[in-house]
Residue frames as qw, qx, qy, qz and C-alpha x, y, z in Angstrom:
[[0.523, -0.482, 0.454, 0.537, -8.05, -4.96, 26.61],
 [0.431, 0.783, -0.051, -0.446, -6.98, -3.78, 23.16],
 [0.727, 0.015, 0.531, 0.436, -5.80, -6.25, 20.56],
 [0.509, 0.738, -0.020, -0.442, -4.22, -5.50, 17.57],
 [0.878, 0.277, 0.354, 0.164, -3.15, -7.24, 14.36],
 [0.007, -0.761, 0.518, 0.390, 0.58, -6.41, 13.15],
 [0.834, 0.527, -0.062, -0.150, 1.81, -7.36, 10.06],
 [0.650, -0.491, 0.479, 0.328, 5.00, -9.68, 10.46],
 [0.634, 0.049, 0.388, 0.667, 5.83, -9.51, 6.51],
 [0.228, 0.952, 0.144, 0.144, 5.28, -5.77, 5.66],
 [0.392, -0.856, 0.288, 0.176, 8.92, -4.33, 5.36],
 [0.548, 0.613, -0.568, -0.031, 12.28, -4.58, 3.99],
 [0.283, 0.492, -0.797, 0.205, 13.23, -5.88, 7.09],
 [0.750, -0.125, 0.104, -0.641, 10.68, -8.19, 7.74],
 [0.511, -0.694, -0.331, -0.385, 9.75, -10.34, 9.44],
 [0.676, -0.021, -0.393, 0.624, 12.97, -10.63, 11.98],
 [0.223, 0.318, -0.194, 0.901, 12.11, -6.70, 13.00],
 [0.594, -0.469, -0.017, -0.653, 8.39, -6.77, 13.58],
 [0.782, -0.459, -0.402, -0.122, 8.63, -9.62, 15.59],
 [0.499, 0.125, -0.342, 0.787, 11.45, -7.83, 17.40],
 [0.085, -0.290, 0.005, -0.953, 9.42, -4.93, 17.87],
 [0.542, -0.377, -0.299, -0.689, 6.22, -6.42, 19.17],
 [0.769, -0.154, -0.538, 0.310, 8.05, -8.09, 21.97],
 [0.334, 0.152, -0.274, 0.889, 9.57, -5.26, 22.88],
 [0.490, -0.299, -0.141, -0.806, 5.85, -3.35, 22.90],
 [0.744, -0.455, -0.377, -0.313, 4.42, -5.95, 24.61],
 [0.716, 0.018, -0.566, 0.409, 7.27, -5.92, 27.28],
 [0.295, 0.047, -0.299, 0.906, 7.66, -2.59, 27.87],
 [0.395, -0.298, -0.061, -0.867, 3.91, -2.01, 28.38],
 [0.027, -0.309, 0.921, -0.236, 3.42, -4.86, 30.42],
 [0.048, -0.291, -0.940, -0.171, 1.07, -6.73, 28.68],
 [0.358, 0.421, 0.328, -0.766, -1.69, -3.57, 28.71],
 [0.707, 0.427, -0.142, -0.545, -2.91, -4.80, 25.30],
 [0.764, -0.065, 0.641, 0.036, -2.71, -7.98, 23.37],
 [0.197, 0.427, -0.720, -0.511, -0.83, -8.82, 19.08],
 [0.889, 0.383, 0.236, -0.090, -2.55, -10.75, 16.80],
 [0.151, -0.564, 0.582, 0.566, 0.87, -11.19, 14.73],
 [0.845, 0.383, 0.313, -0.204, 0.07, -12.40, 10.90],
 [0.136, 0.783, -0.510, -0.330, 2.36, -13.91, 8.71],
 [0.807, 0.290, -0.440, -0.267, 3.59, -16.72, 7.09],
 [0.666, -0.693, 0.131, -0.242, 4.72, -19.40, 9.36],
 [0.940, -0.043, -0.035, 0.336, 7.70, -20.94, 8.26],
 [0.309, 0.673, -0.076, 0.668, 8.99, -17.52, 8.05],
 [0.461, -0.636, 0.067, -0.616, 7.55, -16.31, 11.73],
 [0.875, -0.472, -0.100, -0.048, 7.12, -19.32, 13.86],
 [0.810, -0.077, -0.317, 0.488, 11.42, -19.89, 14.27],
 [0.015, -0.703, 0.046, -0.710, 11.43, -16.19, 15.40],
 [0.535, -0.646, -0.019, -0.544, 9.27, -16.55, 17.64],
 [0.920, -0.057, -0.366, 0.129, 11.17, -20.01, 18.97],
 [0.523, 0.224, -0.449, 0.689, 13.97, -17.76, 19.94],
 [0.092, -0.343, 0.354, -0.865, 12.15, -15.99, 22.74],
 [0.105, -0.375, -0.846, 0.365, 10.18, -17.06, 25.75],
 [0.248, -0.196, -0.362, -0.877, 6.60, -15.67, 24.48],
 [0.334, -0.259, -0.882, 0.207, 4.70, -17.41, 27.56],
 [0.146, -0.708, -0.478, 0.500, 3.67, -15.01, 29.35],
 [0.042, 0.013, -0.377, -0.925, 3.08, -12.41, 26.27],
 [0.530, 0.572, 0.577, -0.244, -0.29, -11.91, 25.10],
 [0.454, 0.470, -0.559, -0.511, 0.66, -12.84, 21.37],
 [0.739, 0.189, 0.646, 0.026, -0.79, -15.36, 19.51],
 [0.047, -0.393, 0.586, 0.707, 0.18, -15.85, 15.63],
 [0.710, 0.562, 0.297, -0.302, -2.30, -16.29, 12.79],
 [0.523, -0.136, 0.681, 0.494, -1.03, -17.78, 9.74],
 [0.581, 0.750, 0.099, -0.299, -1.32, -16.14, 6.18],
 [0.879, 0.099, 0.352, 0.307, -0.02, -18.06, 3.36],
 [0.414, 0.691, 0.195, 0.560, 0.39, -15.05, 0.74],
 [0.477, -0.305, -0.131, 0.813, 2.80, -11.94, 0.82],
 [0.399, 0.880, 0.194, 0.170, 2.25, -8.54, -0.76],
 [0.766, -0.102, -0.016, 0.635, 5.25, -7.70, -1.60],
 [0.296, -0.545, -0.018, 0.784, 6.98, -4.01, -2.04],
 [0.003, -0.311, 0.675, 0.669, 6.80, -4.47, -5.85],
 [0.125, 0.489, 0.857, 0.107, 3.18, -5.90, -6.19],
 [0.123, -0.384, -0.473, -0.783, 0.75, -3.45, -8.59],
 [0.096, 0.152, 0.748, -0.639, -1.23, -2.47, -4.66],
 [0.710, 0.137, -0.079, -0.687, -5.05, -2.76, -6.45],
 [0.668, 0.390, -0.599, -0.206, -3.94, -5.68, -8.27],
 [0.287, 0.222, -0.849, 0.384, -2.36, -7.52, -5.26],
 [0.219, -0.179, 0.395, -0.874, -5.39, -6.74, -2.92],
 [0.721, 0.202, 0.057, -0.660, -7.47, -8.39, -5.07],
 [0.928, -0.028, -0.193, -0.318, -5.52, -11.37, -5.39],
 [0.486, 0.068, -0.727, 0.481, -3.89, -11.95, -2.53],
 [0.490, -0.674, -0.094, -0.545, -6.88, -12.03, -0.40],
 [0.883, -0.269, -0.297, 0.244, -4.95, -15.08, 1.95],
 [0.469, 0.523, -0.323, 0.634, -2.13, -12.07, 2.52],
 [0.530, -0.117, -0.504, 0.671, -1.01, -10.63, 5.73],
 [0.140, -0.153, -0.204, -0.957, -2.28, -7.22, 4.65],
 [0.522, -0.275, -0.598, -0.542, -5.76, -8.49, 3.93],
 [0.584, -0.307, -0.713, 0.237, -6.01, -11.00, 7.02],
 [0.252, -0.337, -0.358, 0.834, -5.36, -7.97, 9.52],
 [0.192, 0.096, -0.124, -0.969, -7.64, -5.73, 8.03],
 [0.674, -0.066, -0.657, -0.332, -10.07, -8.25, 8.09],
 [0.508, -0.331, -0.786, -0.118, -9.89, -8.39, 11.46],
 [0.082, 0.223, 0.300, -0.924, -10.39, -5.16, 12.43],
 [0.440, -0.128, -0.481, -0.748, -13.59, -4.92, 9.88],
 [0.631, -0.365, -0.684, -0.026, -14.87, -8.41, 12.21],
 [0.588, -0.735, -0.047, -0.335, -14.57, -6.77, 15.48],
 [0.961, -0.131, -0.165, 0.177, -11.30, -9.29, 16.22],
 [0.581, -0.184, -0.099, 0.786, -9.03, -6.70, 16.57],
 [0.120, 0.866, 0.474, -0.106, -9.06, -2.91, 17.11],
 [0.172, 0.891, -0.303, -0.293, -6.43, -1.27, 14.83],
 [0.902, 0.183, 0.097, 0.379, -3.66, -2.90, 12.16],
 [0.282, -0.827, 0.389, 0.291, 0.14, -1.98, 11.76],
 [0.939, 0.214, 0.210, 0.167, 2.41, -2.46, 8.99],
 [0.013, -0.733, 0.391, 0.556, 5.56, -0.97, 7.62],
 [0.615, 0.306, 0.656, 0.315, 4.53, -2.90, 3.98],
 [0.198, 0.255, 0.386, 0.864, 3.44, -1.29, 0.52],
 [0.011, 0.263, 0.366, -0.893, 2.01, 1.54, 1.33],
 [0.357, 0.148, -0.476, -0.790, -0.10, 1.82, -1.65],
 [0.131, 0.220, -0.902, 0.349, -1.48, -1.38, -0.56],
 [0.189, -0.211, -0.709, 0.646, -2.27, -0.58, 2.49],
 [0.251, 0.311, 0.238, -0.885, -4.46, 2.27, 1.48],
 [0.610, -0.007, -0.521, -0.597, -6.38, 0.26, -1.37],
 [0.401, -0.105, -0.880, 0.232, -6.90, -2.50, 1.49],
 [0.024, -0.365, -0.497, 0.787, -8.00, -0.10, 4.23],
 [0.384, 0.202, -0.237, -0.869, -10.12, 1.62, 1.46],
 [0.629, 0.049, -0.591, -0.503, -11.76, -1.79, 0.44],
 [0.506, -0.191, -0.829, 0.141, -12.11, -3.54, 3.86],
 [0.036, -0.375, -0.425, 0.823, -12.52, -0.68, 6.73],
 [0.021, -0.767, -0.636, 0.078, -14.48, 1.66, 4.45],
 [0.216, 0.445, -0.035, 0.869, -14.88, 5.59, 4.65],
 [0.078, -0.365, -0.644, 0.668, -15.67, 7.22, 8.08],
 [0.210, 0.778, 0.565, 0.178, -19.17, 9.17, 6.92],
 [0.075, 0.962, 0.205, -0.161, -18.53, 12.55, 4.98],
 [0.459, -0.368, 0.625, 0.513, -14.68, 11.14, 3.98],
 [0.472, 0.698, -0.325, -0.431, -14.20, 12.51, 0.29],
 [0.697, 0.567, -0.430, 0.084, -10.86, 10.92, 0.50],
 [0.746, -0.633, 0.127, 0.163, -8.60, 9.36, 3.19],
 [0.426, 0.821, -0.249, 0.286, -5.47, 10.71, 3.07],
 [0.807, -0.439, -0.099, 0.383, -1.96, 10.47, 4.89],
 [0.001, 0.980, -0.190, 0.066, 0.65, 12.77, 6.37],
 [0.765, 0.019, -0.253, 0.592, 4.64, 12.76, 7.11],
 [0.399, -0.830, -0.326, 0.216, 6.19, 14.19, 9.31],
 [0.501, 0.622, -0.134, 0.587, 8.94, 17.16, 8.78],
 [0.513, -0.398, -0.387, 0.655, 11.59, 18.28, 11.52],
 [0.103, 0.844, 0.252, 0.463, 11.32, 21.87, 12.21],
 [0.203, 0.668, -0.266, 0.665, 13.41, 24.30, 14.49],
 [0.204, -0.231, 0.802, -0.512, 12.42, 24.05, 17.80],
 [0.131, 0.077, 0.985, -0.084, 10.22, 21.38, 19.13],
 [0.398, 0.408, 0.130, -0.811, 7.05, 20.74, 18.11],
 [0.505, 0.332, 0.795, 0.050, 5.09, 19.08, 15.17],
 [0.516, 0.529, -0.137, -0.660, 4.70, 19.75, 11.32],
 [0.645, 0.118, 0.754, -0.030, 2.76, 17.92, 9.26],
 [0.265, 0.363, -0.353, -0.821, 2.46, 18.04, 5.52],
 [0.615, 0.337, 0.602, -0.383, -0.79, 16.80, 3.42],
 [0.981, 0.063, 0.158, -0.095, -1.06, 14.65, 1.37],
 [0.215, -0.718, 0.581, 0.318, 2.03, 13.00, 0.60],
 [0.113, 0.329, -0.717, -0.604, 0.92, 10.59, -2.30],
 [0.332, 0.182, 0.916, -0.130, -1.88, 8.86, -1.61],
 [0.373, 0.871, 0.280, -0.157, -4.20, 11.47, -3.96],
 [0.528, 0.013, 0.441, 0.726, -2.34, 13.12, -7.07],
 [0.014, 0.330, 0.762, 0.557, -5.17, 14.35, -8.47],
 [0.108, -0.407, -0.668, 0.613, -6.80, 16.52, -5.63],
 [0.097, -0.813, -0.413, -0.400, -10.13, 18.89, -6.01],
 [0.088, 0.368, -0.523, 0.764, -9.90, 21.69, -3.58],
 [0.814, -0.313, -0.233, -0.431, -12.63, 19.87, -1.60],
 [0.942, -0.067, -0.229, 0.236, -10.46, 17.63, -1.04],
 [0.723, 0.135, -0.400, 0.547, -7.86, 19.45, 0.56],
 [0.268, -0.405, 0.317, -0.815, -9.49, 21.70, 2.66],
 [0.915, -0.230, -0.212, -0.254, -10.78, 18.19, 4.21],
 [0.775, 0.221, -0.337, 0.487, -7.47, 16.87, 4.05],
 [0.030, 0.533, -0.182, 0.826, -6.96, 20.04, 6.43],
 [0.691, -0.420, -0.025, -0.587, -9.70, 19.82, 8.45],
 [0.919, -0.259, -0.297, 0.012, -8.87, 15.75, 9.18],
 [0.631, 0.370, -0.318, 0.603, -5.23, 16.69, 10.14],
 [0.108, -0.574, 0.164, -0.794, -6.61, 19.78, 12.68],
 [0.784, -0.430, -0.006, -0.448, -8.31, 17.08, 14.41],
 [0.926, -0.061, -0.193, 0.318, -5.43, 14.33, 14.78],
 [0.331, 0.365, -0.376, 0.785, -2.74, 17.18, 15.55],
 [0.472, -0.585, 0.136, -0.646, -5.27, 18.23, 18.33],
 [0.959, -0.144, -0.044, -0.239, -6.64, 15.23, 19.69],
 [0.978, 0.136, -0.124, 0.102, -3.56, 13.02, 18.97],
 [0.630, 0.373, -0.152, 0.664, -0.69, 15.27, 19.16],
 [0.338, -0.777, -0.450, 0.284, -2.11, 17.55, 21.89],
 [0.308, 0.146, 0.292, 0.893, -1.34, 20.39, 19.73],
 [0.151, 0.504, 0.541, -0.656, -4.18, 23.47, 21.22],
 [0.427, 0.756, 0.223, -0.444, -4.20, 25.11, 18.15],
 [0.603, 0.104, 0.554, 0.565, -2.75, 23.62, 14.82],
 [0.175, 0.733, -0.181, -0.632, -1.87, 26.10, 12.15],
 [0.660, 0.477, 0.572, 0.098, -2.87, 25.44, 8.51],
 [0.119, -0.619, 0.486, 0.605, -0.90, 26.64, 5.83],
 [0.708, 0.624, 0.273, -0.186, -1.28, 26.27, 2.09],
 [0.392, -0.398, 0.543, 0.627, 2.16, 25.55, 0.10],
 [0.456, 0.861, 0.220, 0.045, 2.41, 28.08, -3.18],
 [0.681, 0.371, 0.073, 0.627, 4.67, 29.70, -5.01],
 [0.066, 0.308, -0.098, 0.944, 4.12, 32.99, -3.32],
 [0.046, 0.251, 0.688, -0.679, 2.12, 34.53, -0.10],
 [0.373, 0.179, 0.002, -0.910, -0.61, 36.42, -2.01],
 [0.623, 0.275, 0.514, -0.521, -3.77, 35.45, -2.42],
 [0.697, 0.578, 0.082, -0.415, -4.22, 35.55, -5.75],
 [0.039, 0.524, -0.812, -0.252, -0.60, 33.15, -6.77],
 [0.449, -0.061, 0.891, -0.024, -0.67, 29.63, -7.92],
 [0.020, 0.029, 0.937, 0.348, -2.33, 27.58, -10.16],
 [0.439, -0.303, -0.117, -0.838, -6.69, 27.86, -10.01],
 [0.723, -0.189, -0.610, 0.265, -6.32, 24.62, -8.19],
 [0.402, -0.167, -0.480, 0.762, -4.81, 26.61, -5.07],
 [0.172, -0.175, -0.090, -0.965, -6.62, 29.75, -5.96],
 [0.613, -0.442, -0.480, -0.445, -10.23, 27.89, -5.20],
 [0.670, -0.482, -0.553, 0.112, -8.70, 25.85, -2.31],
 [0.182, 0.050, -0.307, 0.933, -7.61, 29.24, -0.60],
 [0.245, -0.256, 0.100, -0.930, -10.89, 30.37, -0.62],
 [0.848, -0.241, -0.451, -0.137, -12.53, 27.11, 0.81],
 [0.595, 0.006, -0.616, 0.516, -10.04, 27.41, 3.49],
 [0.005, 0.104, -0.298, 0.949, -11.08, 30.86, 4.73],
 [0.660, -0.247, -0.430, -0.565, -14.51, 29.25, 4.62],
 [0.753, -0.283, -0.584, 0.108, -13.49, 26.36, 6.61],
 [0.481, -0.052, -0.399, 0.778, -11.66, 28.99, 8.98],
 [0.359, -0.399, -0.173, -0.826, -14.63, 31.10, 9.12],
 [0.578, -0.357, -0.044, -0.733, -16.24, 28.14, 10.73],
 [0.427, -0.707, 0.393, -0.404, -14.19, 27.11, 13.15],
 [0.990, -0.063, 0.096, -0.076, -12.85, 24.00, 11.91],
 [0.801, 0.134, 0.020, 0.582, -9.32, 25.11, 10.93],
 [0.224, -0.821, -0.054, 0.523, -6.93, 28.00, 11.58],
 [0.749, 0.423, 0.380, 0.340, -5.89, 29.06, 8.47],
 [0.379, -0.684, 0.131, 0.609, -2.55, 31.42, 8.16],
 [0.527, 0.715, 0.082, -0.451, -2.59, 31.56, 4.34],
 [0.929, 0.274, -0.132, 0.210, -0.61, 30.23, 1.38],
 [0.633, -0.645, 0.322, 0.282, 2.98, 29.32, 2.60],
 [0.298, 0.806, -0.483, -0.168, 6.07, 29.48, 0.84],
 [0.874, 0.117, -0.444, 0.155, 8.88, 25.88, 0.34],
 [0.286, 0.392, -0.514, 0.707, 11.08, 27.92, 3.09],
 [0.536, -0.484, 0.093, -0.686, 8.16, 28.18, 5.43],
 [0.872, -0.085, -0.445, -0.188, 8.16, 24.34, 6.08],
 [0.648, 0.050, -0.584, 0.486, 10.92, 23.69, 8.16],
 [0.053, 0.217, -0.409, 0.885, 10.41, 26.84, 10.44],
 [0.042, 0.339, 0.657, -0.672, 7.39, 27.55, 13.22],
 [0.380, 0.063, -0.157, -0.909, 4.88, 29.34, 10.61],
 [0.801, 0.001, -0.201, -0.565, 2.28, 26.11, 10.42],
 [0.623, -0.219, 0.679, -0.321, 1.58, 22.92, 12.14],
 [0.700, 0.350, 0.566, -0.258, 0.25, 22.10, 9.02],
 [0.038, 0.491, -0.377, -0.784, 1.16, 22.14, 5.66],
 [0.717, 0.428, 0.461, -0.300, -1.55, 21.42, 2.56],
 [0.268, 0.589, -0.425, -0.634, -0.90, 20.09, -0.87],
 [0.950, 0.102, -0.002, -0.294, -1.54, 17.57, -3.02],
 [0.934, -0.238, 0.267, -0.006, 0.32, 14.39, -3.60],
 [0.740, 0.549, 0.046, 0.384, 2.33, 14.59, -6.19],
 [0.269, 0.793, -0.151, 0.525, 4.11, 17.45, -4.30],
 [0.727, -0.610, 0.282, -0.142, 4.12, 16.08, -0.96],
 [0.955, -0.027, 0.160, 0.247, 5.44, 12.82, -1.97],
 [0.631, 0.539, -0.232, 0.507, 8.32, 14.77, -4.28],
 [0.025, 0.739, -0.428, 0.519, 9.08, 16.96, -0.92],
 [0.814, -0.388, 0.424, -0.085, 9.35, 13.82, 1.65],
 [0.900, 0.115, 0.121, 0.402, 11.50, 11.33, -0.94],
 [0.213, 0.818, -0.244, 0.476, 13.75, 15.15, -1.03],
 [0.378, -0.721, 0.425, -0.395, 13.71, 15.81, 2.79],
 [0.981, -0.157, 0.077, -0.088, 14.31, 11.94, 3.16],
 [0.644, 0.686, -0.090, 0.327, 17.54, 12.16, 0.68],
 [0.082, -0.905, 0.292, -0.299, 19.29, 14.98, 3.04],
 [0.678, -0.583, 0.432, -0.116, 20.54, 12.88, 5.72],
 [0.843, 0.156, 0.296, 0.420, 22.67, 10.18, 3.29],
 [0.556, 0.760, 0.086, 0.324, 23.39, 13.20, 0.87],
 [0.300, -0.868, 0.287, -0.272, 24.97, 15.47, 3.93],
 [0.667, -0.634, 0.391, -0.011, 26.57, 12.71, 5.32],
 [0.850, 0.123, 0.201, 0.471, 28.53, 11.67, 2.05],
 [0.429, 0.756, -0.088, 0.487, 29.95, 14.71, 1.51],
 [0.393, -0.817, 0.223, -0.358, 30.85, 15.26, 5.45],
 [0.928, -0.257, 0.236, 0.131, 32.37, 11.98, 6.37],
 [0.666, 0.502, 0.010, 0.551, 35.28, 12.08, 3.23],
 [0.028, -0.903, 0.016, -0.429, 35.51, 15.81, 4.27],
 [0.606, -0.706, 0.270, -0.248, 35.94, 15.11, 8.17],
 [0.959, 0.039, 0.112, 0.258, 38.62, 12.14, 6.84],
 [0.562, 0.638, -0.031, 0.526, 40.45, 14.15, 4.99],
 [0.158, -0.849, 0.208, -0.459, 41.28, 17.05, 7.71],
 [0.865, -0.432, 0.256, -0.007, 42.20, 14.33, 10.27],
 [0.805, 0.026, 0.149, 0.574, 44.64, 12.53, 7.93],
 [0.414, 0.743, -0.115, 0.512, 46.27, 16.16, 7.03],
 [0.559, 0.054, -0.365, 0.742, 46.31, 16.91, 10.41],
 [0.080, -0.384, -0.090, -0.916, 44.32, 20.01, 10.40],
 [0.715, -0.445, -0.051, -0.537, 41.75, 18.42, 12.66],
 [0.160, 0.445, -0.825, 0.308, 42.89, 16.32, 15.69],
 [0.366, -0.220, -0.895, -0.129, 41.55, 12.45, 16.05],
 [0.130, -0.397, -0.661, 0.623, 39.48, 14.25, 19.44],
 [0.311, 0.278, -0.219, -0.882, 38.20, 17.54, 17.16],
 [0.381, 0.034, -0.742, -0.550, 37.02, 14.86, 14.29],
 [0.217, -0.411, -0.860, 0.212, 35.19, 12.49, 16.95],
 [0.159, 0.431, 0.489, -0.742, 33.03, 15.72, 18.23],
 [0.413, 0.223, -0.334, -0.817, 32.54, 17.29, 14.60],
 [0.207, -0.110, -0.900, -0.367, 31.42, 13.56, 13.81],
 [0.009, -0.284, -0.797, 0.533, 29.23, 13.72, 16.99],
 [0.319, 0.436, 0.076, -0.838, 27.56, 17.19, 16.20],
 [0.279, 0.142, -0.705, -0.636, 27.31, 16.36, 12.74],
 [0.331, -0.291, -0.896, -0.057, 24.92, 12.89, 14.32],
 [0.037, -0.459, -0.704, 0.541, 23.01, 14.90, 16.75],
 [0.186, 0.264, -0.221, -0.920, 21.92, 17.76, 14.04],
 [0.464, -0.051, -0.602, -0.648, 19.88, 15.12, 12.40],
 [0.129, -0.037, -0.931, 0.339, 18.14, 14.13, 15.08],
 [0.457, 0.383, 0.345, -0.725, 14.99, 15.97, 14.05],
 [0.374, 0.350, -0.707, -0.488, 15.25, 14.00, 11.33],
 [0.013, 0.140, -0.970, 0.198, 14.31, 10.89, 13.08],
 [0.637, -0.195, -0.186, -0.722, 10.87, 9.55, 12.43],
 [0.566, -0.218, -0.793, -0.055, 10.77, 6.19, 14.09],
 [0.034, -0.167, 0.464, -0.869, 9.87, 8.39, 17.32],
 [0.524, 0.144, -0.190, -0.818, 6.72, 8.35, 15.61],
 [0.689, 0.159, 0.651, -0.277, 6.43, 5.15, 14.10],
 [0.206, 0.318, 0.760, 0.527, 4.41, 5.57, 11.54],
 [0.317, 0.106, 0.032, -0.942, 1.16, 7.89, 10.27],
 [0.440, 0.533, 0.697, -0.192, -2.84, 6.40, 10.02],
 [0.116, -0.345, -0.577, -0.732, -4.38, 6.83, 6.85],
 [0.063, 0.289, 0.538, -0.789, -6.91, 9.43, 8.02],
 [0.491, 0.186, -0.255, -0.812, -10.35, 9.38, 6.78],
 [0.495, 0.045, -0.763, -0.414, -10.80, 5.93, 6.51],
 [0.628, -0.473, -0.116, -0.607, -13.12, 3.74, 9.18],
 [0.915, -0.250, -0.163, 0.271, -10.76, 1.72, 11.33],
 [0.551, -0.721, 0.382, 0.174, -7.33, 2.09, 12.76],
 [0.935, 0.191, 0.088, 0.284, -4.73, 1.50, 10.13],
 [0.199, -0.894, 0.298, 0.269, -1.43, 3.04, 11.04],
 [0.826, 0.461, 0.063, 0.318, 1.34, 2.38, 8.06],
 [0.298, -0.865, 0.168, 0.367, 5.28, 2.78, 8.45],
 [0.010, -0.764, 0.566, 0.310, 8.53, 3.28, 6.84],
 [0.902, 0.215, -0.372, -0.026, 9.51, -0.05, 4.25],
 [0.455, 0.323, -0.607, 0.566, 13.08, 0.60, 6.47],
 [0.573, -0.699, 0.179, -0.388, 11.44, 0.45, 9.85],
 [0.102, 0.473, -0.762, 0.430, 13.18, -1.10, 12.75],
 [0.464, -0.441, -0.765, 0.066, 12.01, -2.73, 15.54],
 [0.168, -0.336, -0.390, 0.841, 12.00, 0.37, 17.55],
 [0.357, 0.016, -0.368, -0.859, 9.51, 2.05, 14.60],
 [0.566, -0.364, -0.653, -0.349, 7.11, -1.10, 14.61],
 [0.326, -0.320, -0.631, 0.627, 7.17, -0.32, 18.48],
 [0.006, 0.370, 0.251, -0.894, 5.95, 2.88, 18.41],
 [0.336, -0.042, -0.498, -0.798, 3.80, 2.25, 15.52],
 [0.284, -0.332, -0.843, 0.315, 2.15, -0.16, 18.36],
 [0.167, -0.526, -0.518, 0.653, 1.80, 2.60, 20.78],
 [0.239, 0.127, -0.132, -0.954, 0.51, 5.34, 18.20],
 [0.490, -0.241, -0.732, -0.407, -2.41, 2.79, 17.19],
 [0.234, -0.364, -0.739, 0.516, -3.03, 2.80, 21.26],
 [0.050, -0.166, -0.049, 0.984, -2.91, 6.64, 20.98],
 [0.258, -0.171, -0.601, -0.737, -5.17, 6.82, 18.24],
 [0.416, -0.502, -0.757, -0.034, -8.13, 4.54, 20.15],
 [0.345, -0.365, -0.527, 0.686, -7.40, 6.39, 23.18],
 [0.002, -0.158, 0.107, 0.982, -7.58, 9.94, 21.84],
 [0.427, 0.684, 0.579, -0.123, -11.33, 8.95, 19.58],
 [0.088, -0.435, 0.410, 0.797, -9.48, 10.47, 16.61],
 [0.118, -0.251, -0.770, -0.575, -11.43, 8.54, 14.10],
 [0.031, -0.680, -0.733, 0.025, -14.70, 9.78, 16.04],
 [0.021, -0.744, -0.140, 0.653, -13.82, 13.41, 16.50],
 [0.004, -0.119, 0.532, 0.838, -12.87, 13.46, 12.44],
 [0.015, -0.444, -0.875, -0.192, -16.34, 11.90, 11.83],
 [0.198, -0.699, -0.490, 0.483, -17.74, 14.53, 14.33],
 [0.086, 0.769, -0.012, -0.633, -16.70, 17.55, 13.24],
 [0.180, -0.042, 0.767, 0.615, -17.01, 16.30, 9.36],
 [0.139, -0.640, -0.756, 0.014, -20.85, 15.70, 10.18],
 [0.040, -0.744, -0.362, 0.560, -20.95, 19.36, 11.06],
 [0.161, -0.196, 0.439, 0.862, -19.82, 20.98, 7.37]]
């Protein structure tokens, strides 16, 4: 049976959600795996009080120290080894559990996972994706979204490569499509940064480890042209805390809007209720807690890391993608076909 170790104070709305959520996971999968939950216990333990956890397979580990949202994530790692963070990673490294979950600081998370799990062998860099909605169904990722600033093109034609294998494998995507985000299709645009990792790509697409459709455009993202989209961090992160934005930004200017017309009249109290309706189902490719959360790929364990605003319906599914993961042998097929460059 598969155990794994969720963080009960990683989150804004912690710990009242995860321990929502990991009830729920452990209900609705009827007890096919087993929660290490870790957390502090004067916080955790009356949670748990309110629910009949008998016949769960959860047991709670106490950890005295938080890392908080706002903690310096090197700095905190290293001394706040008693933390929640730490502890769970710590017992995936022992063998005591086989994957962690948090929606804490993300930073963190990846200097933790980096300094307790390791690098899988031939990892430059572990890196992490987000997800973006896109026209019709389907799956696009973009790389890296901040965990690297500072990328070589080495590094992101890896970053590529690890992604081709978790959209396969994980996402049962046949043939992910790699894309390179520039200022312009031709070869020869961008920065010498892009300009190298273009030709490292047609390398890596030479030999059969990525499919590589060439450098994409900011309009390309949302539509069907790549499964994949590559850049470094600094530009990920600015186009996820954008594409995040939309959905609040759209809906203050629509809501006032859809008021107004009602009180004039111009729209009738039945009209306004549908527009409002449409208006809520449009962003429904918006919705990441479908997901969960994303693993930090590259590194030598299971660590899957969500939203600070998750729910309990996110830390669910950030459960059942950490199943995925194991199932699938994502962290052995990146190793694999890393071992073959």
């Amino acid at each position: 049976m598969l155990r794994f170790a969720v963080d009960a104070m990683g989150g804004d709305n912690a710990p009242a959600c995860v321990v929502e959520g990991v009830i729920q996971a452990l209900k609705e999968s009827d007890n096919r795996f087993e929660i290490v939950l870790i957390g502090r216990e004067d916080a955790v333990r009356p949670l748990l009080e309110n629910h009949d956890t008998s016949k769960l397979n959860l047991t709670f580990l106490h950890a005295p120290e938080v890392i908080t949202m706002h903690d310096v994530p090197a700095t905190a790692v290293k001394t706040k080894q008693n933390s929640s963070l730490v502890v769970g990673l710590g017992l995936c490294k022992q063998g005591k559990a086989d994957a962690f979950v948090s929606a804490g600081n993300t930073g963190a998370q990846m200097a933790a996972s980096l300094f307790v799990l390791g690098r899988l062998p031939g990892v430059q860099r572990p890196t992490i994706a987000a997800y973006f909605p896109r026209i019709s169904d389907g799956l696009t990722n973009v790389v890296d979204v901040g965990a690297n600033v500072d990328c070589k093109p080495e590094h992101l034609v890896q970053f590529a490569e690890m992604l081709t294998v978790y959209q396969r494998d994980a996402a049962g995507i046949e043939k992910p499509l790699t894309g390179l985000l520039n200022i312009g299709e031709e070869e020869n645009k961008g920065p010498e940064l892009l300009k190298q990792t273009y030709k490292l790509l047609q390398e890596a697409d030479r030999k059969g480890k990525i499919t590589f459709i060439g450098n994409i455009e900011g309009n390309d993202i949302l539509q069907e042209k790549a499964s994949i989209v590559v850049c470094d961090g600094l530009v990920g992160n600015t186009l996820l805390k954008f594409g995040e934005s939309l959905p609040g930004f759209l809906t203050s200017i629509f809501k006032p809007t859809i008021q107004q017309l009602a009180a004039s009249g111009e729209l009738s109290p039945q009209a306004a209720e549908t527009a409002s309706q449409a208006f809520r189902r449009m962003f429904q490719p918006f919705d990441v807690e479908k997901f969960g959360g994303v693993p930090f790929l590259g590194v030598d364990g299971i660590s899957i890391v969500g939203h600070g605003r998750s729910s309990e319906r996110a830390i669910k599914n950030m459960i059942y993608m950490a199943e995925h993961m194991i199932e699938k042998k994502v962290n052995q097929h990146i190793a694999e076909a890393l071992a073959q460059a």
